[in-house]
C-alpha positions as CSV (number, residue, x, y, z in Angstrom):
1,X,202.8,93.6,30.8
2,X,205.3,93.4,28.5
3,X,208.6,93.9,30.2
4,X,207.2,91.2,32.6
5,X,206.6,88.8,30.0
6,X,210.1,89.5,28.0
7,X,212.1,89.0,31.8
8,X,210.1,85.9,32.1
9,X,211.0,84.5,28.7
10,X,214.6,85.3,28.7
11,X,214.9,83.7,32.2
12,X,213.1,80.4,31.4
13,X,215.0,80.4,28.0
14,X,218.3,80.7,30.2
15,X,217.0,77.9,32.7
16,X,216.1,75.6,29.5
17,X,219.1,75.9,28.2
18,X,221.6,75.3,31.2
19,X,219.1,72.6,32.3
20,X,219.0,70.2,29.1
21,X,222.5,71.6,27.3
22,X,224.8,72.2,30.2
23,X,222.8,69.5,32.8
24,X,223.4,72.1,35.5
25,X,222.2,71.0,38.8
26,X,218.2,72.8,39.5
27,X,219.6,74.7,42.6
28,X,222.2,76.7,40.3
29,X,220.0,76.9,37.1
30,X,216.9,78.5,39.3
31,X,219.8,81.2,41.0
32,X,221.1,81.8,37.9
33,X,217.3,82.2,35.7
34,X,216.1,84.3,39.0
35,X,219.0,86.4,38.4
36,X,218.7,86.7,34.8
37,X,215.1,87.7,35.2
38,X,215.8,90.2,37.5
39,X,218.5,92.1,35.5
40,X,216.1,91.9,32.0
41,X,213.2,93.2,34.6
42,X,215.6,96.0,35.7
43,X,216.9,97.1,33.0
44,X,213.6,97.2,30.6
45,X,211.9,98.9,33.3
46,X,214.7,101.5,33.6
47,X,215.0,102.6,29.5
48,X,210.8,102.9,29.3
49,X,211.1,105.2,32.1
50,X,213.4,107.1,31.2
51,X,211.7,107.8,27.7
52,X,208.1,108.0,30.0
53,X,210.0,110.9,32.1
54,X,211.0,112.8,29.2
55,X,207.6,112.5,27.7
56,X,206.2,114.2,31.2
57,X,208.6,116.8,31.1
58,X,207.4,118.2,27.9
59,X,204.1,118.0,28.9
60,X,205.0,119.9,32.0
61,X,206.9,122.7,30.1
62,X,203.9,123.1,28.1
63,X,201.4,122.9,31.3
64,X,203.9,125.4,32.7
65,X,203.5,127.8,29.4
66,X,199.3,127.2,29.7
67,X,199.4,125.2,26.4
68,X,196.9,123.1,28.0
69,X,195.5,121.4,24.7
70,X,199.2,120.4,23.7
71,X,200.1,119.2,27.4
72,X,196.7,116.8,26.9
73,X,198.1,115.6,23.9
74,X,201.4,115.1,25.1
75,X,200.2,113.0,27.9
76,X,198.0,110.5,25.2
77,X,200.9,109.6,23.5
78,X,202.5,108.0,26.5
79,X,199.0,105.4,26.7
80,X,201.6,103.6,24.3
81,X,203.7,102.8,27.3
82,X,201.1,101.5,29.0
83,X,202.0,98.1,28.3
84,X,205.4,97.9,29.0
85,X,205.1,99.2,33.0
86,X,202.3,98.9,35.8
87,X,200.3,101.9,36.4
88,X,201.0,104.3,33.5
89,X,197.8,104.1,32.0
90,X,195.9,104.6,35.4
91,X,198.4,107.6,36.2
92,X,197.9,109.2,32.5
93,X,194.0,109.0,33.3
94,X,194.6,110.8,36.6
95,X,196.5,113.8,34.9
96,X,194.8,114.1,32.3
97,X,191.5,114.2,33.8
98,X,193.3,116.7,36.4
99,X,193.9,119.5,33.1
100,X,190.0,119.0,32.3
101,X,188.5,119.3,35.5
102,X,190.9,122.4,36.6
103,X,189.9,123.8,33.0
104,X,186.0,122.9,34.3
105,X,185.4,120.7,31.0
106,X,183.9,118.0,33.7
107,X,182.1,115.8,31.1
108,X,185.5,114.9,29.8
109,X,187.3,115.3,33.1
110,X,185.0,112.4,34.7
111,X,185.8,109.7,31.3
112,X,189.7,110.0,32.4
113,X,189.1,110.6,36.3
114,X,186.7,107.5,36.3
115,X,189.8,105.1,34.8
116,X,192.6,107.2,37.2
117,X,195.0,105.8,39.5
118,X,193.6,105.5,43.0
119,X,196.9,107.0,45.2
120,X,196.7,110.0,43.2
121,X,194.7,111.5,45.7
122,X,193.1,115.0,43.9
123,X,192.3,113.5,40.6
124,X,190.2,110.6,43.1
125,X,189.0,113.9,45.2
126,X,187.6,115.8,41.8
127,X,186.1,112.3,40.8
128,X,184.4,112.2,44.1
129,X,183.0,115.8,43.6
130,X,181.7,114.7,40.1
131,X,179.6,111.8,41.4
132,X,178.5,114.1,43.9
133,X,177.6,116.6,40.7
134,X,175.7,114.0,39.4
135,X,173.5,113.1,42.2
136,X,175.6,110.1,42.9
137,X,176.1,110.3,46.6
138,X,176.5,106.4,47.0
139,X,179.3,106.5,44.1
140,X,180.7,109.6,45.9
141,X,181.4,108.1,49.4
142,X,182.9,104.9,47.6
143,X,185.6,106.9,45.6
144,X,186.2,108.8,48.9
145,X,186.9,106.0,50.9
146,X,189.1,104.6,48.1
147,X,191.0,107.9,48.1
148,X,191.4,108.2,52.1
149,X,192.5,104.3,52.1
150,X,194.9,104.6,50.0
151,X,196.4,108.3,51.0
152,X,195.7,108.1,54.7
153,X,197.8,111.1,55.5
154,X,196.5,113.9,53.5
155,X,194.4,116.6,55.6
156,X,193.0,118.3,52.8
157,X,191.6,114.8,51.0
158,X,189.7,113.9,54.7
159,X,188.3,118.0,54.8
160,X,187.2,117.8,51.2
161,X,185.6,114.3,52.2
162,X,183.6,115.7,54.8
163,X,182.8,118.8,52.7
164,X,181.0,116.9,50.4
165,X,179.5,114.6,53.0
166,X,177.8,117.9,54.8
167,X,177.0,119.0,50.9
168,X,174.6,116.2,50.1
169,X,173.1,116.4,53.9
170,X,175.2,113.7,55.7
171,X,177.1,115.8,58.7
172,X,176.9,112.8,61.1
173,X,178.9,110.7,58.2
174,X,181.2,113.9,57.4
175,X,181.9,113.9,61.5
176,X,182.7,110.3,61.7
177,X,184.9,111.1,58.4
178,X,186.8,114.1,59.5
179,X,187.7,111.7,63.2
180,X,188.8,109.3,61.1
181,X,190.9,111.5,59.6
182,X,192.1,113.2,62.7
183,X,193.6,109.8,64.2
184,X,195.0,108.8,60.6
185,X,196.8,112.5,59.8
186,X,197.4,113.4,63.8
187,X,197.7,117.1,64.5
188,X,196.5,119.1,62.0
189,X,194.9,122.6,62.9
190,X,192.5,122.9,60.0
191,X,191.2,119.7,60.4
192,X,190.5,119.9,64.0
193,X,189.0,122.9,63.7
194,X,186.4,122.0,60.7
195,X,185.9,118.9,62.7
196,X,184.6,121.1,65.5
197,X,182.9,123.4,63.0
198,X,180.8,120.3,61.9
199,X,180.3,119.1,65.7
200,X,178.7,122.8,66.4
201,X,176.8,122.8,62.9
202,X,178.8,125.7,61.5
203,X,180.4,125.7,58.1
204,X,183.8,124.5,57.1
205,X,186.2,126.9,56.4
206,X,188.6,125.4,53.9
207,X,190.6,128.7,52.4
208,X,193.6,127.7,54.9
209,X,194.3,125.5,52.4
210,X,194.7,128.0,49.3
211,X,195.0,127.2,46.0
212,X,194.6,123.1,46.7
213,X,191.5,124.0,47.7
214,X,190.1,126.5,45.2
215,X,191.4,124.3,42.6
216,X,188.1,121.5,43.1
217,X,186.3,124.0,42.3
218,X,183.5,124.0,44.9
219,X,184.4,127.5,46.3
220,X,185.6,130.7,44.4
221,X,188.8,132.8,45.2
222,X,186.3,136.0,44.8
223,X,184.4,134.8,47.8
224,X,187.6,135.0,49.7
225,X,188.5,138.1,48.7
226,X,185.2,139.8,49.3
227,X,185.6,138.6,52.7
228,X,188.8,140.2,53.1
229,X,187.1,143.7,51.5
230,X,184.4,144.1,53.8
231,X,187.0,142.8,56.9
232,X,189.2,145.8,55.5
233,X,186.0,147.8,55.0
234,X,185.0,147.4,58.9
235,X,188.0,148.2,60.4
236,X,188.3,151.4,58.7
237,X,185.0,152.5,59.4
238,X,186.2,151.8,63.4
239,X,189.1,153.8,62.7
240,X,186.7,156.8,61.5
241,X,184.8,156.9,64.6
Protein backbone atom coordinates (compact mmCIF):
# COMPACT_ATOMS: atom_id res chain seq x y z
CA UNK A 1 0.00 0.00 0.00
CA UNK A 2 1.20 3.00 -0.84
CA UNK A 3 0.56 5.42 1.92
CA UNK A 4 2.24 2.69 3.99
CA UNK A 5 5.17 2.53 2.06
CA UNK A 6 5.52 6.60 1.60
CA UNK A 7 5.16 6.84 5.86
CA UNK A 8 7.76 4.21 6.04
CA UNK A 9 10.19 5.98 3.79
CA UNK A 10 9.91 9.44 5.12
CA UNK A 11 10.37 8.01 8.69
CA UNK A 12 13.47 5.96 7.98
CA UNK A 13 14.79 8.88 5.75
CA UNK A 14 14.18 11.15 9.09
CA UNK A 15 15.90 8.37 11.32
CA UNK A 16 18.98 8.18 8.68
CA UNK A 17 19.45 11.43 8.76
CA UNK A 18 19.33 12.44 12.57
CA UNK A 19 21.34 9.22 13.07
CA UNK A 20 24.57 9.75 10.78
CA UNK A 21 24.14 13.93 10.39
CA UNK A 22 22.98 14.96 13.72
CA UNK A 23 24.52 11.58 15.83
CA UNK A 24 21.26 11.67 17.80
CA UNK A 25 21.19 9.09 20.45
CA UNK A 26 18.78 5.66 18.97
CA UNK A 27 16.22 6.22 21.81
CA UNK A 28 15.33 9.84 20.48
CA UNK A 29 15.85 9.19 16.64
CA UNK A 30 13.31 5.90 16.88
CA UNK A 31 10.59 8.52 19.02
CA UNK A 32 11.09 10.98 16.69
CA UNK A 33 10.93 8.45 13.08
CA UNK A 34 7.81 6.69 14.96
CA UNK A 35 6.35 9.96 15.25
CA UNK A 36 7.11 11.17 11.88
CA UNK A 37 5.62 7.93 10.45
CA UNK A 38 2.69 8.25 12.21
CA UNK A 39 1.84 11.95 11.20
CA UNK A 40 2.76 11.00 7.15
CA UNK A 41 0.40 7.73 7.88
CA UNK A 42 -2.24 10.17 9.21
CA UNK A 43 -2.35 12.61 7.18
CA UNK A 44 -2.13 10.52 3.59
CA UNK A 45 -4.71 8.38 4.93
CA UNK A 46 -6.93 11.41 5.72
CA UNK A 47 -6.69 13.50 2.00
CA UNK A 48 -7.38 9.85 0.03
CA UNK A 49 -10.43 9.60 2.01
CA UNK A 50 -11.70 12.39 1.80
CA UNK A 51 -11.46 12.36 -2.19
CA UNK A 52 -12.75 8.33 -1.70
CA UNK A 53 -15.92 9.97 0.24
CA UNK A 54 -16.68 12.34 -2.27
CA UNK A 55 -16.38 9.83 -4.93
CA UNK A 56 -19.19 7.60 -2.92
CA UNK A 57 -21.32 10.41 -2.53
CA UNK A 58 -21.88 10.81 -6.19
CA UNK A 59 -22.41 7.45 -6.65
CA UNK A 60 -24.95 7.55 -4.05
CA UNK A 61 -26.80 10.60 -5.50
CA UNK A 62 -26.99 8.76 -8.62
CA UNK A 63 -28.07 5.23 -6.85
CA UNK A 64 -30.53 7.61 -5.12
CA UNK A 65 -31.87 9.02 -8.76
CA UNK A 66 -31.86 4.96 -10.15
CA UNK A 67 -28.92 5.87 -12.47
CA UNK A 68 -27.73 2.50 -11.68
CA UNK A 69 -25.30 2.15 -14.82
CA UNK A 70 -23.62 5.53 -13.84
CA UNK A 71 -23.49 4.73 -10.00
CA UNK A 72 -21.42 1.31 -11.30
CA UNK A 73 -19.28 3.46 -13.09
CA UNK A 74 -18.76 5.80 -10.44
CA UNK A 75 -17.72 3.19 -8.11
CA UNK A 76 -14.88 1.66 -10.83
CA UNK A 77 -13.10 4.68 -10.86
CA UNK A 78 -12.33 4.64 -7.17
CA UNK A 79 -10.30 0.83 -7.91
CA UNK A 80 -7.62 3.66 -8.46
CA UNK A 81 -7.57 4.22 -4.81
CA UNK A 82 -7.09 0.89 -4.10
CA UNK A 83 -3.55 1.24 -3.58
CA UNK A 84 -3.27 3.93 -1.45
CA UNK A 85 -5.70 2.46 1.60
CA UNK A 86 -6.56 -1.22 2.97
CA UNK A 87 -9.86 -2.46 1.91
CA UNK A 88 -11.13 -0.17 -0.85
CA UNK A 89 -10.87 -2.55 -3.48
CA UNK A 90 -12.63 -5.44 -1.43
CA UNK A 91 -15.39 -2.82 -0.31
CA UNK A 92 -15.82 -1.48 -4.14
CA UNK A 93 -16.34 -5.32 -5.05
CA UNK A 94 -18.99 -5.63 -2.36
CA UNK A 95 -21.11 -2.63 -3.69
CA UNK A 96 -20.74 -3.09 -6.82
CA UNK A 97 -21.74 -6.51 -6.88
CA UNK A 98 -24.70 -5.38 -4.41
CA UNK A 99 -26.17 -2.91 -7.68
CA UNK A 100 -25.98 -6.23 -9.98
CA UNK A 101 -27.37 -8.70 -7.80
CA UNK A 102 -30.41 -6.26 -6.63
CA UNK A 103 -30.73 -5.47 -10.50
CA UNK A 104 -30.72 -9.68 -10.75
CA UNK A 105 -27.67 -9.42 -13.46
CA UNK A 106 -26.12 -12.44 -11.07
CA UNK A 107 -23.48 -13.58 -13.68
CA UNK A 108 -21.80 -10.26 -13.10
CA UNK A 109 -22.96 -9.78 -9.53
CA UNK A 110 -21.05 -13.09 -8.45
CA UNK A 111 -17.32 -11.79 -10.48
CA UNK A 112 -17.53 -8.57 -7.96
CA UNK A 113 -19.32 -10.46 -4.95
CA UNK A 114 -16.71 -13.39 -5.25
CA UNK A 115 -13.57 -10.57 -4.67
CA UNK A 116 -15.99 -8.52 -1.83
CA UNK A 117 -15.07 -7.53 1.55
CA UNK A 118 -16.04 -10.17 4.05
CA UNK A 119 -17.69 -7.68 7.01
CA UNK A 120 -19.98 -6.41 4.49
CA UNK A 121 -22.42 -8.77 5.49
CA UNK A 122 -25.33 -8.80 2.45
CA UNK A 123 -23.00 -8.63 -0.43
CA UNK A 124 -21.23 -12.05 1.55
CA UNK A 125 -25.16 -13.17 2.10
CA UNK A 126 -26.05 -12.68 -1.91
CA UNK A 127 -22.61 -14.53 -2.63
CA UNK A 128 -23.79 -17.27 -0.42
CA UNK A 129 -27.17 -17.51 -2.38
CA UNK A 130 -25.24 -17.65 -5.70
CA UNK A 131 -23.05 -20.62 -4.81
CA UNK A 132 -26.14 -22.06 -3.64
CA UNK A 133 -27.66 -21.06 -7.33
CA UNK A 134 -24.99 -22.91 -8.66
CA UNK A 135 -25.28 -26.08 -6.97
CA UNK A 136 -22.37 -25.20 -4.77
CA UNK A 137 -23.65 -26.11 -1.36
CA UNK A 138 -20.03 -26.76 0.03
CA UNK A 139 -18.95 -23.18 -1.40
CA UNK A 140 -22.26 -21.90 0.13
CA UNK A 141 -21.79 -22.95 3.79
CA UNK A 142 -18.04 -21.59 3.63
CA UNK A 143 -19.01 -17.99 2.54
CA UNK A 144 -21.75 -18.21 5.29
CA UNK A 145 -19.63 -19.05 7.94
CA UNK A 146 -17.21 -16.38 6.79
CA UNK A 147 -20.08 -13.82 6.84
CA UNK A 148 -21.55 -14.99 10.44
CA UNK A 149 -17.81 -14.86 11.82
CA UNK A 150 -17.17 -11.82 10.96
CA UNK A 151 -20.78 -10.03 11.54
CA UNK A 152 -21.82 -12.11 14.60
CA UNK A 153 -24.62 -9.86 15.47
CA UNK A 154 -26.77 -9.55 12.53
CA UNK A 155 -30.22 -11.58 12.84
CA UNK A 156 -31.22 -11.45 9.44
CA UNK A 157 -27.44 -12.81 8.08
CA UNK A 158 -27.97 -16.08 10.66
CA UNK A 159 -32.00 -16.48 9.30
CA UNK A 160 -30.86 -16.16 5.67
CA UNK A 161 -28.07 -18.77 6.68
CA UNK A 162 -30.37 -21.21 7.72
CA UNK A 163 -32.81 -20.42 4.82
CA UNK A 164 -30.51 -21.58 2.51
CA UNK A 165 -29.29 -24.49 4.68
CA UNK A 166 -33.12 -25.96 4.82
CA UNK A 167 -33.12 -24.91 0.82
CA UNK A 168 -30.53 -27.43 -0.29
CA UNK A 169 -32.03 -30.09 2.32
CA UNK A 170 -29.79 -29.52 5.40
CA UNK A 171 -32.43 -28.52 8.40
CA UNK A 172 -30.38 -30.28 11.10
CA UNK A 173 -27.28 -27.82 9.86
CA UNK A 174 -29.79 -24.78 9.46
CA UNK A 175 -30.97 -25.73 13.27
CA UNK A 176 -27.48 -25.88 14.63
CA UNK A 177 -26.98 -22.51 12.45
CA UNK A 178 -29.96 -20.52 13.63
CA UNK A 179 -28.68 -21.66 17.81
CA UNK A 180 -25.66 -20.41 16.99
CA UNK A 181 -27.01 -17.41 16.01
CA UNK A 182 -29.43 -17.18 18.83
CA UNK A 183 -26.56 -17.17 21.59
CA UNK A 184 -24.37 -14.82 19.28
CA UNK A 185 -27.33 -11.99 18.52
CA UNK A 186 -29.34 -12.76 22.06
CA UNK A 187 -33.05 -11.97 21.95
CA UNK A 188 -34.33 -11.62 18.82
CA UNK A 189 -38.07 -12.55 18.11
CA UNK A 190 -37.80 -13.56 14.42
CA UNK A 191 -35.05 -15.65 14.99
CA UNK A 192 -36.41 -17.53 17.79
CA UNK A 193 -39.29 -18.12 16.19
CA UNK A 194 -37.82 -19.46 12.71
CA UNK A 195 -35.55 -21.42 14.96
CA UNK A 196 -38.65 -23.14 16.26
CA UNK A 197 -40.23 -23.23 12.87
CA UNK A 198 -37.27 -25.37 11.74
CA UNK A 199 -37.33 -27.49 15.05
CA UNK A 200 -41.17 -28.32 14.17
CA UNK A 201 -40.32 -28.70 10.29
CA UNK A 202 -42.45 -25.78 9.22
CA UNK A 203 -41.27 -23.06 6.95
CA UNK A 204 -39.43 -19.87 7.86
CA UNK A 205 -41.20 -16.94 7.74
CA UNK A 206 -38.67 -14.12 6.88
CA UNK A 207 -41.14 -11.03 5.68
CA UNK A 208 -40.66 -9.54 9.41
CA UNK A 209 -37.67 -8.44 8.00
CA UNK A 210 -39.08 -6.35 4.90
CA UNK A 211 -37.31 -5.00 2.27
CA UNK A 212 -33.69 -6.61 3.62
CA UNK A 213 -35.18 -9.53 3.05
CA UNK A 214 -36.92 -9.25 -0.34
CA UNK A 215 -33.91 -7.66 -1.61
CA UNK A 216 -31.82 -11.50 -1.86
CA UNK A 217 -34.12 -12.19 -3.89
CA UNK A 218 -35.24 -15.62 -2.85
CA UNK A 219 -38.90 -14.59 -2.09
CA UNK A 220 -41.22 -12.07 -3.88
CA UNK A 221 -43.11 -9.03 -2.34
CA UNK A 222 -46.25 -10.35 -4.53
CA UNK A 223 -46.20 -13.46 -2.37
CA UNK A 224 -46.60 -11.27 0.55
CA UNK A 225 -49.19 -9.37 -0.64
CA UNK A 226 -51.34 -12.19 -1.87
CA UNK A 227 -51.15 -13.39 1.53
CA UNK A 228 -52.50 -10.28 2.93
CA UNK A 229 -55.50 -10.39 -0.04
CA UNK A 230 -56.85 -13.62 0.74
CA UNK A 231 -56.25 -12.78 4.89
CA UNK A 232 -58.46 -9.54 3.91
CA UNK A 233 -60.53 -11.70 1.59
CA UNK A 234 -61.43 -14.22 4.74
CA UNK A 235 -62.36 -11.92 7.12
CA UNK A 236 -64.80 -10.25 4.96
CA UNK A 237 -66.46 -13.20 3.98
CA UNK A 238 -66.86 -13.80 8.15
CA UNK A 239 -68.24 -10.48 8.34
CA UNK A 240 -70.90 -11.48 5.54
CA UNK A 241 -72.24 -14.37 7.43
Amino acid sequence: MFTLAISLLLAAAVAAGLTFAAWMNILYVSMIAAAVFALCFFLISRIVMKKFSALMEEAQRDLQASRFDKAVKVMESGFRFSGWQFFVKQNLNAQIGTIYYLKRDFAKAFGYLDKGFVRNWVAMGMLGICYMKRQKPGKMIDTFEKACSASKKEPLLWNLYAYCLEKVGERDKAVAAMEKGAKKVGSNEALLANLEALKEGRKMKMKAYGDLWYQFHLEKPGALIKQQTRAVQGRRKIVRR
